[in-house]
C-alpha positions as CSV (number, residue, x, y, z in Angstrom):
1,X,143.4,86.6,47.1
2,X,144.1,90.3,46.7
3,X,145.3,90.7,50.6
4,X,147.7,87.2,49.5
5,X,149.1,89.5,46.8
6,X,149.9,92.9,48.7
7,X,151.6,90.8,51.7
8,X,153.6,88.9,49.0
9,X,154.3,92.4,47.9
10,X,155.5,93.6,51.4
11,X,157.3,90.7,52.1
12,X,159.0,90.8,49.0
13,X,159.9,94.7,49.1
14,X,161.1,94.1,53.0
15,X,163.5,91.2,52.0
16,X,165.0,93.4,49.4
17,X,165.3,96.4,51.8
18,X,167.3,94.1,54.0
19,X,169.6,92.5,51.1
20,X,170.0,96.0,50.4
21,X,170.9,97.2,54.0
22,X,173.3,93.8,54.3
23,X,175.3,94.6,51.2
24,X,175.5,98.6,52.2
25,X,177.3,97.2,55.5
26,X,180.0,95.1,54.2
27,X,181.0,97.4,51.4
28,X,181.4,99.8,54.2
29,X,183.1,97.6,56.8
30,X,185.9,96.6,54.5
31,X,186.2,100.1,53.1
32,X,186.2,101.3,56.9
33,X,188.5,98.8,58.5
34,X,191.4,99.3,55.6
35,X,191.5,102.7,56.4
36,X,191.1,102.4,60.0
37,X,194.8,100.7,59.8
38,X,196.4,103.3,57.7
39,X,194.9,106.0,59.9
40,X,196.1,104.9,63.3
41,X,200.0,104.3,61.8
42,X,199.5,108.2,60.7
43,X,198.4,109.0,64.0
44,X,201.0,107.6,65.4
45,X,203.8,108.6,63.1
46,X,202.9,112.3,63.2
47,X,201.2,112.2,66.6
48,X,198.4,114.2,65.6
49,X,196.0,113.2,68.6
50,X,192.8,114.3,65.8
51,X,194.1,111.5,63.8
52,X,194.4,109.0,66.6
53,X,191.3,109.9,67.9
54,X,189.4,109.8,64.0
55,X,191.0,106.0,64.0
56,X,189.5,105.2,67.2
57,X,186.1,105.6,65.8
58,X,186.9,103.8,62.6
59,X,187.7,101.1,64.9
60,X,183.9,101.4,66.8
61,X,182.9,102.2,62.5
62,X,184.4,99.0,61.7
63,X,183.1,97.2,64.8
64,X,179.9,99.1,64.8
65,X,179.6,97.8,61.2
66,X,180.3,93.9,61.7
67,X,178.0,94.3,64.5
68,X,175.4,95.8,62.3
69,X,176.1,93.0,59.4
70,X,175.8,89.6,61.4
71,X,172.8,91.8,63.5
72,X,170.7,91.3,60.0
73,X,172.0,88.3,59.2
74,X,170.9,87.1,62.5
75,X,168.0,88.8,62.5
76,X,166.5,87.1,59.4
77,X,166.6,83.8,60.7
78,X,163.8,81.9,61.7
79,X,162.7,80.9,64.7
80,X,164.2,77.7,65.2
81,X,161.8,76.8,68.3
82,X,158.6,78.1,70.7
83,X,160.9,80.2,72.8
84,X,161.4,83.0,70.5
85,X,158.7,83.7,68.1
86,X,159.9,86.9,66.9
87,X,162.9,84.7,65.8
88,X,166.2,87.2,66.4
89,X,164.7,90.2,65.0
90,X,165.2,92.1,68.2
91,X,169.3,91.4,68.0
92,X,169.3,94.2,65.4
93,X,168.7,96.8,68.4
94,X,170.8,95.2,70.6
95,X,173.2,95.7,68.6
96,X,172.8,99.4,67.9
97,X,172.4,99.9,71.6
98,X,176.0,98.1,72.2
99,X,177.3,100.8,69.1
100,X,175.7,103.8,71.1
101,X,177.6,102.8,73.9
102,X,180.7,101.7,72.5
103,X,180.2,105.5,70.4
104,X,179.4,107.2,73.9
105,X,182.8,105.2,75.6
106,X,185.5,106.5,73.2
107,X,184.5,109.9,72.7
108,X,184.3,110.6,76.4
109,X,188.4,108.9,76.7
110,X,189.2,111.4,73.5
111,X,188.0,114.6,75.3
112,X,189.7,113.4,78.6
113,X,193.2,112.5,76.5
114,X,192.4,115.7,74.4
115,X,192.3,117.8,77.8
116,X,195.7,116.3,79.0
117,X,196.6,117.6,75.7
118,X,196.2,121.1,76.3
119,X,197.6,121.3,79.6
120,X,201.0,119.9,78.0
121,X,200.3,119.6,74.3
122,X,202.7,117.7,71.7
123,X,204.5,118.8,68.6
124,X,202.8,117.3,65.4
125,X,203.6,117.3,61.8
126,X,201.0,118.6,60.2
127,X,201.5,118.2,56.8
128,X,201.4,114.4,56.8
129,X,198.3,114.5,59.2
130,X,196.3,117.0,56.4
131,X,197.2,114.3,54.0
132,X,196.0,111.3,55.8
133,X,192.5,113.6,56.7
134,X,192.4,114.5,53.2
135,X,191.9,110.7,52.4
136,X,189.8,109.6,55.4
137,X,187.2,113.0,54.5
138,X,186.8,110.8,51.1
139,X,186.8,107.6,52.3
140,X,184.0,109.0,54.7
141,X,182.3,110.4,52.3
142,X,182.1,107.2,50.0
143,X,181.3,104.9,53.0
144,X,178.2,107.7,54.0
145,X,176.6,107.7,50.6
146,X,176.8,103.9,50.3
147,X,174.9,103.9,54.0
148,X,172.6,106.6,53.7
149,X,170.0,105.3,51.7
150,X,169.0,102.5,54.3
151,X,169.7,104.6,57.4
152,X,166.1,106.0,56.9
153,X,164.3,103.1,58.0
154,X,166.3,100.8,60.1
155,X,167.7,102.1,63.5
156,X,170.9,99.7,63.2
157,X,172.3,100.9,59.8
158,X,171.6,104.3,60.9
159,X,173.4,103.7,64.2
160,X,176.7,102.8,61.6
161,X,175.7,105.7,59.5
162,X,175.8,108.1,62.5
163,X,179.0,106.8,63.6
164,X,180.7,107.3,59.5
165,X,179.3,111.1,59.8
166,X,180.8,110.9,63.2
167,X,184.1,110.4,61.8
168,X,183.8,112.2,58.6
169,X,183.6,115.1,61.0
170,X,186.9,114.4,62.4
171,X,188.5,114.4,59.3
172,X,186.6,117.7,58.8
173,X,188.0,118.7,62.2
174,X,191.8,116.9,61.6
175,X,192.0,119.1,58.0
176,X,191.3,122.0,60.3
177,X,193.7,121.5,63.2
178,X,196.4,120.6,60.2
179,X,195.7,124.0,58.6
180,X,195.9,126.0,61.8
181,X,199.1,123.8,63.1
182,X,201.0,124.2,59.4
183,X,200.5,128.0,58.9
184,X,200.7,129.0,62.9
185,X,202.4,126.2,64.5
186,X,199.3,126.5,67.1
187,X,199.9,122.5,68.0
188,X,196.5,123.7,70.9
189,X,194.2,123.0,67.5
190,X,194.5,119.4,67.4
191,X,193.3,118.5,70.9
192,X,190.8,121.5,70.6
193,X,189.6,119.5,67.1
194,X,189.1,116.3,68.6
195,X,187.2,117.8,72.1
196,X,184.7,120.2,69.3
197,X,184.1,116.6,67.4
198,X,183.9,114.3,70.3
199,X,181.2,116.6,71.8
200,X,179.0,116.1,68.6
201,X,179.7,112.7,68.3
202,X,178.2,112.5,71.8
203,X,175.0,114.0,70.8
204,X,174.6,111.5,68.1
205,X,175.7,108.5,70.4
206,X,173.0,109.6,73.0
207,X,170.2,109.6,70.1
208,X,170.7,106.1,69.6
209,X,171.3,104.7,73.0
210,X,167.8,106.7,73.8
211,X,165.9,105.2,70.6
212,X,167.1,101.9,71.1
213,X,166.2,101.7,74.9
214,X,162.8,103.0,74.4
215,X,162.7,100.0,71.8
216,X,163.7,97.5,74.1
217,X,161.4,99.4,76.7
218,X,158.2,99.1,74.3
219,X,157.7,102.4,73.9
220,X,155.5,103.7,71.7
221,X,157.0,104.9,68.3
222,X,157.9,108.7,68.2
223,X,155.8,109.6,64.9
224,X,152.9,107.4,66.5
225,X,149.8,109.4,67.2
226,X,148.1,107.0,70.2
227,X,145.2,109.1,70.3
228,X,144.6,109.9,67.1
229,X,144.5,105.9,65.9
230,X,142.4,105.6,68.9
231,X,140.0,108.0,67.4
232,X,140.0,106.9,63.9
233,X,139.4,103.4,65.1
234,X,136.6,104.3,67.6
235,X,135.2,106.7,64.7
236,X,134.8,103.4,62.1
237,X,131.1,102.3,61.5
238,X,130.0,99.6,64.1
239,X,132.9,100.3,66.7
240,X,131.4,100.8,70.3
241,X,134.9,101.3,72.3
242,X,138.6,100.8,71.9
243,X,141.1,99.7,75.0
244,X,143.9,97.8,76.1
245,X,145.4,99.5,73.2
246,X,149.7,99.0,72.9
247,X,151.9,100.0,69.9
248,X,155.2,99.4,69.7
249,X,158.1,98.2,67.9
250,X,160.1,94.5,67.1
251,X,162.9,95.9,65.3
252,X,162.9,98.5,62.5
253,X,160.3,98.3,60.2
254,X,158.6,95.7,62.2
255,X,155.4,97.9,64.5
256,X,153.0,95.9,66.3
257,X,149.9,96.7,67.2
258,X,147.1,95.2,69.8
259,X,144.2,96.1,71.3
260,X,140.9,94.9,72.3
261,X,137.9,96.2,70.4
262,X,133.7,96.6,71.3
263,X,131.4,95.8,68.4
264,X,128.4,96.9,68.0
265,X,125.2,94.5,67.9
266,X,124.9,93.3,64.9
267,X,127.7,94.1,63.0
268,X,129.7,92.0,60.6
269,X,132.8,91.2,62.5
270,X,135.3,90.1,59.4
271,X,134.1,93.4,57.8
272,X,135.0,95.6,60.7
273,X,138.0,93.8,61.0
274,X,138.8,94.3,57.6
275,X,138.3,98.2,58.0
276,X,140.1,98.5,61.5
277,X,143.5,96.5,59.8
278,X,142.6,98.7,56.0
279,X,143.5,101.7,58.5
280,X,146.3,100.7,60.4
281,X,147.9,100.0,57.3
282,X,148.1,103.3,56.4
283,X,150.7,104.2,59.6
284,X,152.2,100.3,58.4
285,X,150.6,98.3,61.6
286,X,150.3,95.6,59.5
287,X,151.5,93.2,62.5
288,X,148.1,93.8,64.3
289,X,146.3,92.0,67.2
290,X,142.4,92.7,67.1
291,X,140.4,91.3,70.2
292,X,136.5,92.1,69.3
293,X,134.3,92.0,72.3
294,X,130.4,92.7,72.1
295,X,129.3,95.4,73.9
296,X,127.5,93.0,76.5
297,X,130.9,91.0,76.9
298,X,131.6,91.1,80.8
299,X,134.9,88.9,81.3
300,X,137.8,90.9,79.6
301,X,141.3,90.2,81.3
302,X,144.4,91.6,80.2
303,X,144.8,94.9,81.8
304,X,141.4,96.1,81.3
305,X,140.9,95.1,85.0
306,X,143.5,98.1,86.2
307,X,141.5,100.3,83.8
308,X,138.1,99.7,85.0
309,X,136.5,98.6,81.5
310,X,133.3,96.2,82.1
């Protein structure tokens, strides 16, 4: 009854997380892809390259961000047959692994346009480009508070966050170039701007093409200690052994766990199962696979062959 009530409870706080986490993403899309509009006609009009290049990534923000949206939406369906029973809960990382690559794409064509730039560079009026960054810093700003709060557990709306801070620091890096063009007329700062932010946007880009493909590769989690579980497991009263032992992610806030566990004689087996899934809790393993074997058990299959375990 009480275990009935604290998965109720989980389930319940998870749903909310995601409502939460879908509503974040299309305040921020529509916020995002207005702007993105006006941005790219001031770009144009005043042909600061900064401001072109700042509207590029509010179009990848605004795609980033649809992408993001119908990724939860999709991903809370269930499954509708036997062939995927995770239901769509992966398409959340497939998605941010499409907006670290999308992220990665158009920074690399900004610091090749930007480089073109310097070596014949264009006259820009810099007052109207200060104005539009002014706005596009605070639209950034809003969009990034509204984000932030779910970009702490889920790897897609943090993928969308990363790319709003990306583009708050252009408009950082557009104000800049602006300052420098209107009190110097040094028209090198604007194509220096967007190389400085494209190069940091990069960074961020790779950080979520790397989590997502580990992910999609099974890794094991990155604040995971294998070997410690393994240990606290092994060190439970009435555990003999612990292998075939795998952790890894479904989707963001979704870990798995399985592994195939040696009782001792005698033992109460729904008790030790009961203490082995009580501790896993605690790093949220609650998705948990438990084989128990006796210690006389002589058959395993699995991998336990390639291991050697009799």
């Amino acid at each position: 009854m009480g275990k009935d009530i604290v998965h109720h409870e989980k389930k319940d706080h998870h749903v909310h997380h995601h409502a939460a986490n879908q509503r974040a993403l299309l305040i921020s899309f529509i916020i995002i892809s207005g702007f993105m509009i006006v941005e790219a006609i001031g770009g144009y009009v005043s042909g600061s390259l900064a401001l072109l290049s700042d509207a590029g990534h509010m179009l990848s923000d605004a795609i980033s961000l649809g992408l993001s949206y119908t990724a939860i939406l999709v991903g809370n369906r269930a499954s509708v047959n036997n062939r995927k029973t995770f239901g769509y809960k992966r398409f959340e990382i497939l998605a941010a692994l499409f907006n670290g690559a999308l992220l990665l794409l158009i920074s690399v064509w900004i610091v090749v346009e930007a480089i073109s730039r310097i070596n014949a560079p264009v006259e820009v009026a810099s007052f109207e480009m200060m104005v539009i960054a002014c706005i596009g810093l605070l639209v950034n700003l809003v969009v990034a508070r509204v984000l932030h709060g779910g970009s702490e557990d889920n790897l897609n709306v943090h993928s969308a966050f990363l790319h709003v801070l990306g583009d708050l620091l252009g408009s950082l890096g557009a104000i800049a170039a602006a300052v420098l063009i209107f009190l110097f007329g040094w028209n090198l700062a604007d194509p220096i701007a967007s190389i400085v932010v494209s190069l940091i946007i990069i960074r961020s880009s790779w950080s979520i093409l790397r989590d997502s493909i580990n992910i999609l590769m099974e890794a094991k989690p990155d604040h995971l200690d294998i070997e410690k579980i393994r240990q606290e497991i092994t060190a439970i009263d009435g555990v003999d052994g612990i292998h075939d032992l795998h952790i890894w992610t479904i989707t963001s806030e979704f870990l798995s766990l399985s592994c195939h566990l040696t009782a001792k004689d005698g033992v109460d087996r729904d008790e030790l199962l009961r203490r082995v899934e009580a501790l896993l809790s605690h790093y949220r393993l609650d998705h948990s696979t438990i084989q128990i074997e006796s210690v006389h058990f002589n058959t395993c299959r699995s991998d336990c062959a390639h291991h050697g375990h009799h």
